[in-house]
N, C-alpha and C positions, 0 to 999 in steps of 0.2 A: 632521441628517436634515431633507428637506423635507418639513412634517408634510403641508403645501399638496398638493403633490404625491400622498403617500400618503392624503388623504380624497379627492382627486380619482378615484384606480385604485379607489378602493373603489366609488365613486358610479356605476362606470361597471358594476359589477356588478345585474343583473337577479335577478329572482325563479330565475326558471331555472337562471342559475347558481349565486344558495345552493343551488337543491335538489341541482342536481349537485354540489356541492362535500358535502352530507351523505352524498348516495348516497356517493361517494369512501371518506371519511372512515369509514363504517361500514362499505364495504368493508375497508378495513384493518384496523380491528379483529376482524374473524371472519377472513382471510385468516392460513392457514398458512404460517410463516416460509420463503423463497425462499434458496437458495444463491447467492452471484458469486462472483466472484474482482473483484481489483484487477491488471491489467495495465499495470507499470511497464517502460517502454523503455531505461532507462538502461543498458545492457550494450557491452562492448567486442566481447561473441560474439555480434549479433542476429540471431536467428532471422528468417526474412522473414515480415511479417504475415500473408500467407495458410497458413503452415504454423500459423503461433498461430491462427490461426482456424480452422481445423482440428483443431487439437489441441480447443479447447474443444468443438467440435461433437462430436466422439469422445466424448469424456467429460460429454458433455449437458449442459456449463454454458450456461445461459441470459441469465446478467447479468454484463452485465462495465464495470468502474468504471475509465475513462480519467482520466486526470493533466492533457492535454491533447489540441486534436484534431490531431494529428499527419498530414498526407494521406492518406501511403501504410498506417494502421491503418484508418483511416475507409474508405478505398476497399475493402480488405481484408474490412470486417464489410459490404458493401453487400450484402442481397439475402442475408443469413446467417441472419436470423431471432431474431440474439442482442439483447438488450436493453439498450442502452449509458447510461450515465450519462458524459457528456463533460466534463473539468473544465476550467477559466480558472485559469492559472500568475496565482497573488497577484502577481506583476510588474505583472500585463495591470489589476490594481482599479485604478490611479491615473485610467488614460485612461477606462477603461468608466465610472468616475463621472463622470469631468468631462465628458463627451460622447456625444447619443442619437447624433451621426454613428458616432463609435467604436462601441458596443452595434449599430445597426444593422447595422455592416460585420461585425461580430464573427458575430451571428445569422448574416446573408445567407452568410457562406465558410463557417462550421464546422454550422450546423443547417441551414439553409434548401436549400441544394445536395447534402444527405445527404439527405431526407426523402423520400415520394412512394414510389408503387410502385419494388420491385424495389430502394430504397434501404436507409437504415439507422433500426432503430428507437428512436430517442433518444426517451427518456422521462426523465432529468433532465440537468440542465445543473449543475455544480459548479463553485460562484461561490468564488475560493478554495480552497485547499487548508491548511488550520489556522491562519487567518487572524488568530486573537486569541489563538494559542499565548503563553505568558507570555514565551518567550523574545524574543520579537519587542517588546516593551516598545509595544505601541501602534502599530507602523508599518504596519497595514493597515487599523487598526479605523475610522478615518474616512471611508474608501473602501466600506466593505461596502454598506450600505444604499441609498447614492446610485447603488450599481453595480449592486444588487438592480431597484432603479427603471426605470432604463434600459433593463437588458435585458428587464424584463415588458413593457416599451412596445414594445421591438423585437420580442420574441414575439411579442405581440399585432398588431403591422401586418402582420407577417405567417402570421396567422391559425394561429399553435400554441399560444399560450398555455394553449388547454384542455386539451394534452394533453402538452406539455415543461414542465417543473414544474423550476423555480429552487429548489438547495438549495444548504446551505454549511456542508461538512463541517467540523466541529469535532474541536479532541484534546479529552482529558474532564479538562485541567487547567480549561477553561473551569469547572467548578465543584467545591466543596469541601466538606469535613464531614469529623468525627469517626464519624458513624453515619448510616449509608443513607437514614435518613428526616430528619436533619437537613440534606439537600443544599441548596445557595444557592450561584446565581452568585457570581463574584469579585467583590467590591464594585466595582471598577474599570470590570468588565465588562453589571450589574446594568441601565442606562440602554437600551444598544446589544441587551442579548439580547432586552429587551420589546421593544424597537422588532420585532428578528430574528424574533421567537418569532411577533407579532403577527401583520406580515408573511405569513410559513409558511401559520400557519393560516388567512388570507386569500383566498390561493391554493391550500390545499389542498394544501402541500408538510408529508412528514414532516421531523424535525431528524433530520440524520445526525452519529452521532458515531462516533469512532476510540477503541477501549478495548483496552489492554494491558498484561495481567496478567502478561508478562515484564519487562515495564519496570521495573514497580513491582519485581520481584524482583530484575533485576539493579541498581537503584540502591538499593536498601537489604537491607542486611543481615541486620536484624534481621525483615522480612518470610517469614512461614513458607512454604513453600516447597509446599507441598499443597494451601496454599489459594488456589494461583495453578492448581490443576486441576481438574477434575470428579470427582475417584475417591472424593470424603471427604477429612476432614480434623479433627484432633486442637483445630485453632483456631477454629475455625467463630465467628462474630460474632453476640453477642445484641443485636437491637435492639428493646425494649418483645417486644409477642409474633413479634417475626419471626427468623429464626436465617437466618445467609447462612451456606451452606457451602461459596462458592467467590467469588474476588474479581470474576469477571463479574457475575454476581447483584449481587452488591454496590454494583459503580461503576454501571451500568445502573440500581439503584433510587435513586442519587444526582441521577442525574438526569431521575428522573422525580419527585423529590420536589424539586429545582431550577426543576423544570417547574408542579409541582402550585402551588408558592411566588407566580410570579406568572400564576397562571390556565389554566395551559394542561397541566392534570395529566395529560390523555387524548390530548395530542400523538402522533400517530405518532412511533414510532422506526426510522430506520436505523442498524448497524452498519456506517459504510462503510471500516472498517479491522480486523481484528482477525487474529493468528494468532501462530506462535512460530518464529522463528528456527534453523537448523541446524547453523551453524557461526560460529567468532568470536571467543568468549565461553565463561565456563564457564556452565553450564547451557543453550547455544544447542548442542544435539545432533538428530540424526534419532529417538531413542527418545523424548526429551520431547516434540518437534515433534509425532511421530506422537499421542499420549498425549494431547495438547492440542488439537490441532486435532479428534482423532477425540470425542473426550471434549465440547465445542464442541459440533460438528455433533449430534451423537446428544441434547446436553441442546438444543436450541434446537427442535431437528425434535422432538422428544417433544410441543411448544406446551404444557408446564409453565406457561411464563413465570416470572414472580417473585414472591417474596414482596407486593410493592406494584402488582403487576401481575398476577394470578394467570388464568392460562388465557392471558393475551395477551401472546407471545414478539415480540419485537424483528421487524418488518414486512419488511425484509430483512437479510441479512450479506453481507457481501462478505471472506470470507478476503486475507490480505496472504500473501503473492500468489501469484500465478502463477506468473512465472519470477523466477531469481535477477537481481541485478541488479549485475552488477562492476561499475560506472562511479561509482555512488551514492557520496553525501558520509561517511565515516565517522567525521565530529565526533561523533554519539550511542555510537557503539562503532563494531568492524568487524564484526558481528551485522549491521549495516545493509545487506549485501551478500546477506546470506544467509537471506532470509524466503520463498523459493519453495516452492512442493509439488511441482516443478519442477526440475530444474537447466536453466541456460541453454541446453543445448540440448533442452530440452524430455523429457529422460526423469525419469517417476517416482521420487522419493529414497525413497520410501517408501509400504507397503500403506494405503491411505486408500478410505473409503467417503463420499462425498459425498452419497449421498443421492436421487442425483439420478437412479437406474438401474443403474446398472452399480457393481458391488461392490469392484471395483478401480481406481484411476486405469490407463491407458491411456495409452503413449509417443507421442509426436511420430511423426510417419510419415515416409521420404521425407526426412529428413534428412542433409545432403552435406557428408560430415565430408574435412577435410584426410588426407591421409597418417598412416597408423598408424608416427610418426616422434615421438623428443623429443627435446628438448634438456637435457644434464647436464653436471654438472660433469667435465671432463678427472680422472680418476686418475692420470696421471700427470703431472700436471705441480702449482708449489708455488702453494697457492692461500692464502697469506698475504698476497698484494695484490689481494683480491679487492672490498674495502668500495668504490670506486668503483662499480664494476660492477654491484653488489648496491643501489647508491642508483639508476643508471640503469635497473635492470629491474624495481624494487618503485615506482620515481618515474612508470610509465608504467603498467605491470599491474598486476592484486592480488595481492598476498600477504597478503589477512585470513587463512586458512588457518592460518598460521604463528602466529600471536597465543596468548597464553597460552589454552588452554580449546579454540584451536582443532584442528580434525584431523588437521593437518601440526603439528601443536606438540611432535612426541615424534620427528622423523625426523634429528635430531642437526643440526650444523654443514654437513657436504656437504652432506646431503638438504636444508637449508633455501636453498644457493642453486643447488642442482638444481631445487628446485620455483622460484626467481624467474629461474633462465635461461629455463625451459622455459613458463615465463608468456608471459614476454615474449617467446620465440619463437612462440609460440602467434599472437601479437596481431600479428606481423607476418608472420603468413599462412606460415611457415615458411622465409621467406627465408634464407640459408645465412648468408649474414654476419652476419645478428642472431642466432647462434650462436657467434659465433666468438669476444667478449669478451675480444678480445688473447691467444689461445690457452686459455680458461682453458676452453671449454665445447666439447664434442662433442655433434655427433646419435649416436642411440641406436636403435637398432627394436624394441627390449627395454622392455617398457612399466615403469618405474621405481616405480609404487603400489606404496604400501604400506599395506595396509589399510586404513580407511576413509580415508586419504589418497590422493586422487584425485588425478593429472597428468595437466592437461587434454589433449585435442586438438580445435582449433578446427573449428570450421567451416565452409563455404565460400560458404554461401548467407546473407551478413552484410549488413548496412547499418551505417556508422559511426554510434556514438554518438551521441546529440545531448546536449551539455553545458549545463543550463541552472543558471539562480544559485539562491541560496537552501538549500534544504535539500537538493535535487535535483541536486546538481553532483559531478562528480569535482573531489576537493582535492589539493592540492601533496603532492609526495612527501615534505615533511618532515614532514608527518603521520601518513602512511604508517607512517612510522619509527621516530613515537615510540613505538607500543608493540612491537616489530617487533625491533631490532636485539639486545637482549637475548637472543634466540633464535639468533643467527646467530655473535656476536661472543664 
């Protein structure tokens, strides 16, 4: 890091703006916790941005937390009233550090030409996206701060820095403990957070981080299973006088006592990721989903807060997500498709009260579906040579569905590659030949669900996917497969 640099941004700070940066700051602290969502694009069925922005204004969501600034979403929220946090693909750190050209050009296309009457109202910029996740072994972490730099200088020339505020969302491996109040960065990580941490509170940004108490539960075992919810719990955690009865409480005071560690105990907090999966996985269902997310919302909006934060709940949440996202990488599970409160085309999975007005979510409106048409497997013909076919239509669509735990996981042999013809005729807009699998699949008008096993029917108001690397990418169909053919075979 350039420390030169960083007493420079400081020096250039006035009396005025410590005081604004206190006003700020104590406003967050008295400020009642804010609902988002997380809107991820990655889908092979994408709704067109102005229905997604519509759907949120239905349903009164006010913040919504972008991946990146994509034209046509950005163009979509101009003049909507909604309050976007924009994020920088970890690709884009290398250049934004090594250059203010890069950082200015960065501002000037994605904030600077959104801003202004009748524009959009970006009030943070998300420099990375889990940029010091452990799995990434270091390959961003040199880039954050130098790219942090830049871009405040590019704010600043162009006169937003008072009011777009640079954060950089974290997952909550970023720190560790046995007990709530022993929380401490990764010693790895211990140098670069004071640097981060400092920074923040500099400017007047809260630390966002990403907590998920499904995760914890689907990678271990031995994790109880109650205390990954609100309802109570037989495990509940003694720490000195504080008792955590649920594992949000818990990871949330982890790192507010990682925080308190080196000086900055009273940091604003964002949640800018949290929620529970639907399908995929065992325990990724629509009754958990509901159960947790509702359970969520109702303890955050109470402004309880925490045991080590008492009366002061988390500044805002942004729920994961909005809509489902088929195209997504499913190296972490096939769960990673299915985190919406949403299905991809925008109707409610499930009764959810958000808080925000209205008691119930609200469907997508105006939504321009293909032909009530699908595609299955021929009865009568011998579908013994059918494993190529089934690598071609799970190699292109999804078939997480099908995956042990998931909700096509019970619909036998046929039904499992009835539902991967009918994917993958789905994706190609219901062309007749991408049906046809050498005889082996017919169209149907006979809608072929089966209970909460949905087959889909696409959409027609679509934009193709955009494939980007990292965590955020559709992966090779032998992926697909590994957990998958068990099912079919």
């Amino acid at each position: 890091m350039n420390q030169t640099k960083m007493f420079e941004l400081r020096a250039r700070f006035t009396a005025a703006d410590l005081l604004s940066l206190l006003l700020i700051l104590s406003s967050y602290l008295k400020a009642e916790s804010a609902i988002g969502v997380n809107w991820g694009t990655i889908s092979f069925h994408r709704l067109k941005p102005s229905t997604v922005v519509d759907l949120l204004n239905d349903n009164r969501v006010q913040k919504v937390k972008l991946f990146e600034a994509e034209p046509d979403v950005m163009k979509a929220l101009m003049g909507s009233g909604i309050q976007v946090m924009v994020g920088i693909p970890n690709e884009m750190l290398a250049s934004l550090s090594s250059s203010t050209l890069a950082s200015d050009l960065w501002v000037r296309q994605n904030v600077s030409r959104y801003t202004g009457k009748g524009g959009i109202d970006i009030r943070y910029v998300a420099v990375g996206n889990e940029p010091f996740l452990s799995s990434y072994s270091g390959q961003y972490e040199s880039y954050v701060m130098p790219a942090l730099l830049n871009l405040q200088q590019s704010l600043a020339k162009a006169n937003l820095a008072g009011y777009v505020k640079l954060v950089v969302p974290c997952n909550a491996d970023a720190y560790e403990s046995d007990l709530p109040s022993q929380g401490a960065f990764r010693p790895e990580l211990a140098q670069v957070m004071t640097q981060l941490v400092s920074f923040l509170n500099t400017i007047g940004s809260p630390f966002v981080v990403n907590i998920y108490p499904f995760l914890s539960l689907y990678g271990n075992s031995d994790f109880p299973q109650d205390y990954a919810f609100f309802e109570g719990t037989t495990h509940a955690v003694t720490d000195g006088p504080n008792v955590y009865y649920n594992a949000f409480d818990g990871n949330f005071d982890t790192l507010v006592a990682a925080l308190n560690k080196i000086g900055y105990g009273q940091m604003p907090i964002v949640i800018g990721e949290v929620g529970w999966p639907t399908d995929g996985a065992i325990g990724a269902n629509l009754t958990a989903a509901r159960v947790f997310n509702q359970g969520l919302i109702n303890h955050v909006l109470s402004n309880k807060g925490t045991p080590l934060r008492p009366g002061v709940p988390p500044m805002d949440i942004y729920l994961f997500s909005l809509l489902d996202e088929g195209a997504k990488s499913i190296l972490p599970g096939a769960f990673e498709r299915h985190w919406g409160i949403f299905s991809f085309d925008g109707q409610a999975k499930y009764p959810l009260n958000l808080g925000l007005g209205n008691r119930l979510l609200k469907n997508a409106k105006n939504v321009q579906y293909l032909p009530s048409r699908w595609c299955v497997a021929n009865p009568s013909t011998d579908l013994s040579d059918v494993t190529n076919h089934m690598k071609l239509a799970c190699g292109v669509a999804d078939c997480t569905t099908l995956n042990y735990g998931g909700s096509c996981n019970g619909i036998g042999a046929k039904g499992n590659i009835s539902y991967a013809f009918n994917s993958y005729y789905q994706l190609q807009m219901q062309n007749s030949q991408s049906c046809d699998f050498d005889g082996l699949g017919m169209v149907t008008f006979l809608d072929p669900s089966v209970g909460d096993c949905r087959f889909l029917v696409g959409v027609t108001d679509v934009k193709s996917s955009s494939f980007r690397p990292v965590c955020r990418w559709a992966i090779p169909w032998v992926l697909i497969l590994w957990g998958f053919w068990v099912f079919v075979i």
